[in-house]
C-alpha positions as CSV (number, residue, x, y, z in Angstrom):
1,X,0.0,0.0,0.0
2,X,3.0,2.3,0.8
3,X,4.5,2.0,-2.5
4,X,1.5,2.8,-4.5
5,X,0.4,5.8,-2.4
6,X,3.8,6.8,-3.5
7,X,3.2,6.1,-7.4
8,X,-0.3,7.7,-7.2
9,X,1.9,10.9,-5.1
10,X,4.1,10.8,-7.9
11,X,1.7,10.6,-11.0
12,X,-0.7,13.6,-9.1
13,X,2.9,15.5,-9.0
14,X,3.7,15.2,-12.6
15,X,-0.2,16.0,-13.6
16,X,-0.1,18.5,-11.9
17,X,2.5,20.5,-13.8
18,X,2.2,19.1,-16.9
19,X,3.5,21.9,-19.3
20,X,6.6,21.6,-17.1
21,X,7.2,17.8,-17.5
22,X,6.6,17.7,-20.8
23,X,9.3,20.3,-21.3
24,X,11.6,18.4,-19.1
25,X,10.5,15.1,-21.1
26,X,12.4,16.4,-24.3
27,X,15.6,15.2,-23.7
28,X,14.4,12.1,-22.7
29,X,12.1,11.8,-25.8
30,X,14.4,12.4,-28.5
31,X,17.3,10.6,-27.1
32,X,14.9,7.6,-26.8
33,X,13.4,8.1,-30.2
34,X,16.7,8.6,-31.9
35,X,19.0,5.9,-30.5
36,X,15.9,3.3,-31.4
37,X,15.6,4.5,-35.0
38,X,19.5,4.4,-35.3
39,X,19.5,0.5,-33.7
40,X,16.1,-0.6,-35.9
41,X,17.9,1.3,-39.5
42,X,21.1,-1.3,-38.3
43,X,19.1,-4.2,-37.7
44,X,17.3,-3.7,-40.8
45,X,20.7,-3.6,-42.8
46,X,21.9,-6.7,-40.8
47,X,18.7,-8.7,-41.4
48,X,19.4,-7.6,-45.4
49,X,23.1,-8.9,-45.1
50,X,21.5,-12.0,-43.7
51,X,19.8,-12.7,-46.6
52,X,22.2,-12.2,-48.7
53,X,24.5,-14.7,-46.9
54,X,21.7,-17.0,-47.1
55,X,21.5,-16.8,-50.6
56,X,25.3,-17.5,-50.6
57,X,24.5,-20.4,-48.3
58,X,25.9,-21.0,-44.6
59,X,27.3,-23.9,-46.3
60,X,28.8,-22.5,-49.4
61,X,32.2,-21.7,-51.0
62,X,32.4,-18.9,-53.9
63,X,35.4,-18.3,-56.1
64,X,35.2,-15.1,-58.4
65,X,37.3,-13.0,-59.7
66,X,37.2,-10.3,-57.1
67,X,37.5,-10.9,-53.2
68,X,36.0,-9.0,-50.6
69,X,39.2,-7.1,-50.0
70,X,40.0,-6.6,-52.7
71,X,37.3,-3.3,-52.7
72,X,38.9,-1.8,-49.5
73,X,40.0,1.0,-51.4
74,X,40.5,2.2,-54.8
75,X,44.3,1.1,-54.9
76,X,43.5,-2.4,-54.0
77,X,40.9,-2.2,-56.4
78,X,42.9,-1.4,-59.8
79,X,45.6,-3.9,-58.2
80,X,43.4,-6.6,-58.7
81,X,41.8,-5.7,-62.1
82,X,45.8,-5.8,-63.0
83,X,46.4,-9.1,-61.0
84,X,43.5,-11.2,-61.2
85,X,42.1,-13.4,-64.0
86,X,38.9,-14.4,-65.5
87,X,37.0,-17.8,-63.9
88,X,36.6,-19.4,-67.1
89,X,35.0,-23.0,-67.0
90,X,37.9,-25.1,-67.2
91,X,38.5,-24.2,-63.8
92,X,34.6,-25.0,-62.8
93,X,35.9,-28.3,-64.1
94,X,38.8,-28.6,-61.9
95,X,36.6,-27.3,-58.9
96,X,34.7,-30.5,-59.6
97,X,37.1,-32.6,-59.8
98,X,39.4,-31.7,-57.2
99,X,37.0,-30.6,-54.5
100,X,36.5,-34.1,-52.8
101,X,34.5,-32.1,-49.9
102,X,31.9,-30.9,-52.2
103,X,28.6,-32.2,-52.3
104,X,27.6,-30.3,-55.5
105,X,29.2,-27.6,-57.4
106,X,27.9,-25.0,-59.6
107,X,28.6,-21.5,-61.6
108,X,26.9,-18.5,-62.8
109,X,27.6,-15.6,-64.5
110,X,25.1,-12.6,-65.5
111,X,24.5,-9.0,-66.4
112,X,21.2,-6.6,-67.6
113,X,19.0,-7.4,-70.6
114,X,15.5,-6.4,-72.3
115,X,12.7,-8.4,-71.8
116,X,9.7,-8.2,-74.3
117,X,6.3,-9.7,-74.7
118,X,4.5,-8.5,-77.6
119,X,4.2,-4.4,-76.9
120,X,4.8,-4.9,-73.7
121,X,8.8,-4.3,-72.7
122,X,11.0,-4.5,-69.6
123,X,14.5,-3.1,-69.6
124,X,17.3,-3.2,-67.2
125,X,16.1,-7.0,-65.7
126,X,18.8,-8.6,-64.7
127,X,19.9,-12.5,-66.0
128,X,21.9,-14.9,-64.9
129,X,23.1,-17.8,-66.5
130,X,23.5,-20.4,-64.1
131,X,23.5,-24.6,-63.4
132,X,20.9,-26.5,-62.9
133,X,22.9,-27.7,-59.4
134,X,22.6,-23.7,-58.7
135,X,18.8,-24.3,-57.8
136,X,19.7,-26.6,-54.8
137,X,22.8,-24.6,-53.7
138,X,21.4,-20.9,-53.2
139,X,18.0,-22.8,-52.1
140,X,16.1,-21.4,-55.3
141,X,12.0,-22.0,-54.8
142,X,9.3,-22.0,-57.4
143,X,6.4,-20.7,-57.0
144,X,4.9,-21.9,-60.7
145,X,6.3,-24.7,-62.2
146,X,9.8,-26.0,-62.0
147,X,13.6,-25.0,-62.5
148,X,15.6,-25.9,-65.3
149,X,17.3,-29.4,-65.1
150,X,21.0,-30.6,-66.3
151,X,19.2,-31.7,-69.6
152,X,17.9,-28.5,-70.7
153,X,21.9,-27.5,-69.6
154,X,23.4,-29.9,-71.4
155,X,21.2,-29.7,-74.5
156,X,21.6,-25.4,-74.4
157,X,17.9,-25.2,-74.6
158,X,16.3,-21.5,-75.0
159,X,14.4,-21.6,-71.5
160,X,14.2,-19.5,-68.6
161,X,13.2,-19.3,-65.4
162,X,11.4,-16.1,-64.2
163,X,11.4,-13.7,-61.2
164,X,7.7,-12.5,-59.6
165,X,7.8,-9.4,-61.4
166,X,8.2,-10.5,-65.0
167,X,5.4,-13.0,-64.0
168,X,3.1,-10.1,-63.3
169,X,4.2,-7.2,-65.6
170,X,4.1,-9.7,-69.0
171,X,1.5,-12.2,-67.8
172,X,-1.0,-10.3,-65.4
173,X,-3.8,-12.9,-66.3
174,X,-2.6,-16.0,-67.1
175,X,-0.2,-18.3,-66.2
176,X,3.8,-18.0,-67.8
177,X,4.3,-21.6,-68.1
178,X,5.2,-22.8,-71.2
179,X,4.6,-19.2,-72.6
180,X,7.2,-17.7,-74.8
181,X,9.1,-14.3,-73.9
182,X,12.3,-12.3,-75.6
183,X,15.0,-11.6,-74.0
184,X,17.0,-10.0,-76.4
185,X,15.1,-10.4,-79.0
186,X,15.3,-14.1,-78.7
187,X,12.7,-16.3,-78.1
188,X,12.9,-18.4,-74.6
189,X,10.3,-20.5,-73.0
190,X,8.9,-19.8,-69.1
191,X,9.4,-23.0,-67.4
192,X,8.9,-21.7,-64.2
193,X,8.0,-19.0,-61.5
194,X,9.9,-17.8,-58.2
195,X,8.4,-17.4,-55.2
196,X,8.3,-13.6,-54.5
197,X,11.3,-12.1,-52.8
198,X,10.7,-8.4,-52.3
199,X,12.8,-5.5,-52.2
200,X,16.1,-4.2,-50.5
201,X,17.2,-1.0,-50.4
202,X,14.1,0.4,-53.1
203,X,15.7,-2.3,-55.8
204,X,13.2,-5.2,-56.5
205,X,14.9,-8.6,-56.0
206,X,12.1,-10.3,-57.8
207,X,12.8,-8.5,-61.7
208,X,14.9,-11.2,-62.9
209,X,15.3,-14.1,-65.3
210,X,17.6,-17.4,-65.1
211,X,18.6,-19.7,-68.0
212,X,21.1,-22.2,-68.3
213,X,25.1,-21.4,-67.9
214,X,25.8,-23.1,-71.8
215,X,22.7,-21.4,-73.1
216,X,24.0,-17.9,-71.9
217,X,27.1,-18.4,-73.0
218,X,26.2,-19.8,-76.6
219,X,23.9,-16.3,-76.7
220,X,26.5,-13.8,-75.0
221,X,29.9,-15.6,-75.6
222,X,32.2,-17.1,-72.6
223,X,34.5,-14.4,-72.4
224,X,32.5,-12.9,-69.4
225,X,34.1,-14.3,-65.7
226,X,32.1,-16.8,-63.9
227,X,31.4,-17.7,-60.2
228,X,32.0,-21.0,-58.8
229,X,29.9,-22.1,-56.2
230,X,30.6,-25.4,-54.3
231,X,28.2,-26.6,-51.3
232,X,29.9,-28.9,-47.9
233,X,28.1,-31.3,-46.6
234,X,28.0,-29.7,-43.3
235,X,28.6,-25.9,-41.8
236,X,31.7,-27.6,-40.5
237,X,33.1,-28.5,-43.7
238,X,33.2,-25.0,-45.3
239,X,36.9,-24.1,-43.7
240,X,38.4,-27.2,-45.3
241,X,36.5,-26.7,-48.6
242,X,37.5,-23.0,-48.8
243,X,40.9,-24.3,-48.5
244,X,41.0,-27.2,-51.0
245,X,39.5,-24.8,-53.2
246,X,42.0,-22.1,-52.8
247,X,45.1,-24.7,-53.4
248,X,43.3,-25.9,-57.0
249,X,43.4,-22.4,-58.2
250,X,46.6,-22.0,-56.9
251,X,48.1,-24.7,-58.2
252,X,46.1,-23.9,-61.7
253,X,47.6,-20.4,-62.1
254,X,51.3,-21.8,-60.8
255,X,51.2,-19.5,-58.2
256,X,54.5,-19.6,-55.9
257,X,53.8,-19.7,-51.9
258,X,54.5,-15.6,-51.8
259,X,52.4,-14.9,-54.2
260,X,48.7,-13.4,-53.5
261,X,45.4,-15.3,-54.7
262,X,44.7,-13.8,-58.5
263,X,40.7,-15.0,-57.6
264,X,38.5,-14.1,-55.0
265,X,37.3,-16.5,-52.7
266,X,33.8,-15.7,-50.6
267,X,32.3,-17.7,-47.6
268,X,29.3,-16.5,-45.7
269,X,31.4,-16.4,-42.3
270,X,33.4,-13.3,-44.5
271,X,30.3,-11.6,-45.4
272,X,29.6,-12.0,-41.5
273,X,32.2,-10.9,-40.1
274,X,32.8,-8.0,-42.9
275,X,29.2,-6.8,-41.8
276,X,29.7,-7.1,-38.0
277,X,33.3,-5.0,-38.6
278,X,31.4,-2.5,-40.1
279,X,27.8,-1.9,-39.0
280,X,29.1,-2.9,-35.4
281,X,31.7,0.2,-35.5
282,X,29.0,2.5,-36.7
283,X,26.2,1.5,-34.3
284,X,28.5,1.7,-31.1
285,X,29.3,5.3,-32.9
286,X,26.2,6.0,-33.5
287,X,24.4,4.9,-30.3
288,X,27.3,6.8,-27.8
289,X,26.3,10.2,-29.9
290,X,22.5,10.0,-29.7
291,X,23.2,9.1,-25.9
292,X,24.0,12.6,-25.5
293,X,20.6,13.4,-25.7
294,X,19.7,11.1,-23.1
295,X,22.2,12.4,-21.0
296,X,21.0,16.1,-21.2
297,X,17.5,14.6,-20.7
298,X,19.0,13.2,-17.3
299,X,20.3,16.4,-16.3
300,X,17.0,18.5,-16.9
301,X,15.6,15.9,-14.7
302,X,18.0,16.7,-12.1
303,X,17.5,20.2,-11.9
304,X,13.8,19.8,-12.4
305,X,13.8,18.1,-9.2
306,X,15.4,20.2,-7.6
307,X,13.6,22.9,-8.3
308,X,10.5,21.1,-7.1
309,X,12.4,20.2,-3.7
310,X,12.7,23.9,-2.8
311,X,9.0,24.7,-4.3
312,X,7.9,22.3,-1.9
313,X,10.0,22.8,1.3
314,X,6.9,23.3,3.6
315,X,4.9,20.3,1.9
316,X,8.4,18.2,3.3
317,X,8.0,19.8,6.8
318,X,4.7,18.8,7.0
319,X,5.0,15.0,5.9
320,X,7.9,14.7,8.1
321,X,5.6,16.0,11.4
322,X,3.7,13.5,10.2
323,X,5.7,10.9,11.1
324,X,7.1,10.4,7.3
325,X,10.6,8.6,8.0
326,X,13.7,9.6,5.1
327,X,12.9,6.5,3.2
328,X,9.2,7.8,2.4
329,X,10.7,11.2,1.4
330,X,13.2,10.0,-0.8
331,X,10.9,6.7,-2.0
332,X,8.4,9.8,-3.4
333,X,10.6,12.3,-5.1
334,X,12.8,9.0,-6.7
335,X,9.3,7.4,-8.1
336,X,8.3,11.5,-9.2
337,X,11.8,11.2,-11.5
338,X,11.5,7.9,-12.5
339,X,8.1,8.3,-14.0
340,X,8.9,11.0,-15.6
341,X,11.7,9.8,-17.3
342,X,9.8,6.5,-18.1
343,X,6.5,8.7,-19.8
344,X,9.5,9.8,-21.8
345,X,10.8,7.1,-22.6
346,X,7.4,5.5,-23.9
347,X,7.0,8.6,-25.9
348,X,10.3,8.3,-27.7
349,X,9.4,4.3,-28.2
350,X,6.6,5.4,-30.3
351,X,8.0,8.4,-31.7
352,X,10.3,5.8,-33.2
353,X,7.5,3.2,-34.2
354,X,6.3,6.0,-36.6
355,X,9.6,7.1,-38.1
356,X,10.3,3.5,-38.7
357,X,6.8,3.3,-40.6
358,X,7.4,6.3,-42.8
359,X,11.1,4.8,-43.7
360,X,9.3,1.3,-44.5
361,X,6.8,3.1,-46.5
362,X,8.6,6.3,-48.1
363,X,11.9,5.3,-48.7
364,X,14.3,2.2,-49.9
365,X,16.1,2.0,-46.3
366,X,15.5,-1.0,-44.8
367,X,14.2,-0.6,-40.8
368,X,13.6,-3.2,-38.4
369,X,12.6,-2.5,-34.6
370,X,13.7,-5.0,-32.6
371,X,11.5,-5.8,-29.0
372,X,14.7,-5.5,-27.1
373,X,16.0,-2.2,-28.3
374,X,12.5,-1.0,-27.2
375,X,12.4,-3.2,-23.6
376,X,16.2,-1.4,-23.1
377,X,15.1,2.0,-24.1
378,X,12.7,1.8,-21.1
379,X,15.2,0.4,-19.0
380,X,17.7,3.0,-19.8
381,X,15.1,5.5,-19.2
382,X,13.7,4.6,-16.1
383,X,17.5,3.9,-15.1
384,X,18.1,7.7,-16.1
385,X,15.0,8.8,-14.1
386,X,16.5,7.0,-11.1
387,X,19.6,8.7,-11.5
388,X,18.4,11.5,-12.0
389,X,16.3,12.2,-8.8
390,X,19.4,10.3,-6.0
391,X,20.6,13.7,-5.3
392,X,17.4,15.9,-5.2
393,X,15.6,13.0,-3.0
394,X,18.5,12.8,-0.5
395,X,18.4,16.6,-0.5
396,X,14.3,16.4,0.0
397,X,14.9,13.8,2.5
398,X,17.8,15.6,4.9
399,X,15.5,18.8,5.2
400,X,15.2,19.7,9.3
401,X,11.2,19.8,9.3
402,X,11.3,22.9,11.6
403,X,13.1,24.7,9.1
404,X,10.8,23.1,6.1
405,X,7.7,24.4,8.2
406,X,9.1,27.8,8.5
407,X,9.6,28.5,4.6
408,X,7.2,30.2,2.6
């Protein structure tokens, strides 16, 4: 009963000057609201990363020409467009060979083509020509029909397998299968649908088309670089795939123990740790500056507090004749900061709901509020509030009542 006469106290303080707590709340608010929109924009670019790595595959083991590195800056850069070769398919052959820990192996190259049914056209979709194995490795899912198989591969046959949104733009009525499209001005047969993938970053993953490695390359040539993919059996395996991989392309380009890897070589533990390098630099950054704001909201509390201690000097004097003990005095004046701090911090939780709405909705930047950003926010909060009101409580508290009863 004693602690929530002292809540009801509290809230009857705060109501009471309302203007004044909402102007103290500000601090509060916006740090809040700002170091939750910073922490959901973050998780949102780590959940996209995800994807990507699962894409890749927890499992799998890319070679390409280019290594993630390699694009630390733009020196490294033009050193490895001077040092690094082409992935031609000889070396997809070697990779199958050599790589005893693979369970399958595949490659894919691409680029950006025109897409045309009847009047209707599409430019700037984006193709890949890729294995059948491909379809197993990066965990590709239809949505309508099937994906190409190793005989269509094999055979080089003109057939494709489509994204959502060529589905929908060229076919908003009827089903794809079996339907003819151009890509290119050449005619390729729908075989089958994805499943719908979205969007990252404004860019729709879904405006696509796939068709068989040999196909592409009897279209566009096989001058273009490929990727080799090769898939472990387990997550365990990846380490000693990556580097029985690495010492067949070594030993392919006669590469001498000094020398550097001409190729890149890609796992999703690299992407990982490459993101967690990265976004986790930035959000400790960014998280210790919007503190500040927190900070300052603390101190307004403070001095808030203290304000009210000496506005209510006599009040103090007369709870203490009472028979109010310190703990009662400083138990009220703790719970007056602590609320208030908490109201902000609920404020700034929803301030932040609706900024992560509008980037969702009006912009390409991926946002994702996570419950335990929020659950800390109002923990940090109410820890501020706390804080906040030690020394005006303990100043309220060690008042002399005859001299509280004699102030004005």
């Amino acid at each position: 009963m004693i602690y929530l006469e002292t809540v009801k106290l509290a809230l009857e303080a705060v109501w009471a000057h309302k203007l004044r707590s909402f102007l103290t709340l500000l601090g509060v608010i916006f740090g809040v609201a700002t170091v939750i929109t910073v922490v959901s924009l973050i998780e949102g670019f780590n959940k996209y990363v995800d994807e990507k790595i699962s894409d890749i595959g927890t499992s799998s083991v890319v070679i390409r020409k280019f290594s993630i590195d390699d694009f630390k800056t733009l020196d490294t850069f033009q050193q490895a467009q001077k040092r690094n070769r082409d992935i031609k398919m000889e070396d997809l052959d070697a990779i199958r060979e050599g790589a005893t820990l693979a369970v399958r192996v595949g490659a894919q190259t691409g680029g950006g083509v025109e897409v045309t049914r009847g009047n209707e056209v599409l430019t700037e979709v984006a193709i890949a020509g890729r294995t059948a194995s491909m379809a197993d490795i990066q965990r590709i899912e239809p949505q309508l029909g099937l994906y190409f198989n190793q005989d269509d591969e094999n055979r080089s046959r003109m057939v494709c397998f489509v994204g959502a949104d060529i589905s929908t733009r060229l076919f908003p009525r009827e089903t794809p299968l079996g339907k003819e499209i151009k890509i290119d001005g050449r005619p390729f047969t729908i075989v089958g649908v994805s499943k719908e993938l979205g969007s990252a970053f404004g860019a729709s993953r879904d405006n696509f088309v796939d068709i068989p490695l040999s196909t592409y390359q009897k279209v566009y040539g096989s001058r273009r670089s490929i990727s080799i993919y090769a898939q472990a059996a387990t997550d365990k395996d990846v380490p000693a795939l990556a580097d029985q991989m690495r010492v067949i392309m070594r030993n392919r380009r006669h590469l001498m123990f000094s020398d550097a890897d001409n190729f890149g070589l890609v796992t999703a533990e690299m992407i990982s740790n490459l993101r967690v390098r990265i976004f986790g630099t930035i959000q400790m950054t960014a998280i210790g500056v919007t503190s500040i704001a927190l900070v300052v909201g603390g101190i307004v509390i403070m001095n808030i507090m203290l304000v009210s201690v000496t506005e209510r000097t006599r009040e103090i004097g007369i709870r203490k004749s009472l028979g109010a003990r310190k703990k009662h005095i400083v138990a009220q004046f703790l719970a007056e900061s602590f609320l208030l701090a908490l109201i902000g911090g609920a404020i700034g939780v929803f301030i932040a709901f609706c900024i992560d709405q509008l980037l969702l909705n009006l912009t390409p930047l991926p946002a994702r509020l996570p419950l335990v950003a929020v659950a800390m926010a109002l923990i940090v909060s109410g820890g501020v509030g706390i804080i906040s009101g030690v020394y005006p409580a303990w100043r309220a508290a060690s008042l002399d009542p005859i001299t509280a009863l004699r102030s004005e």
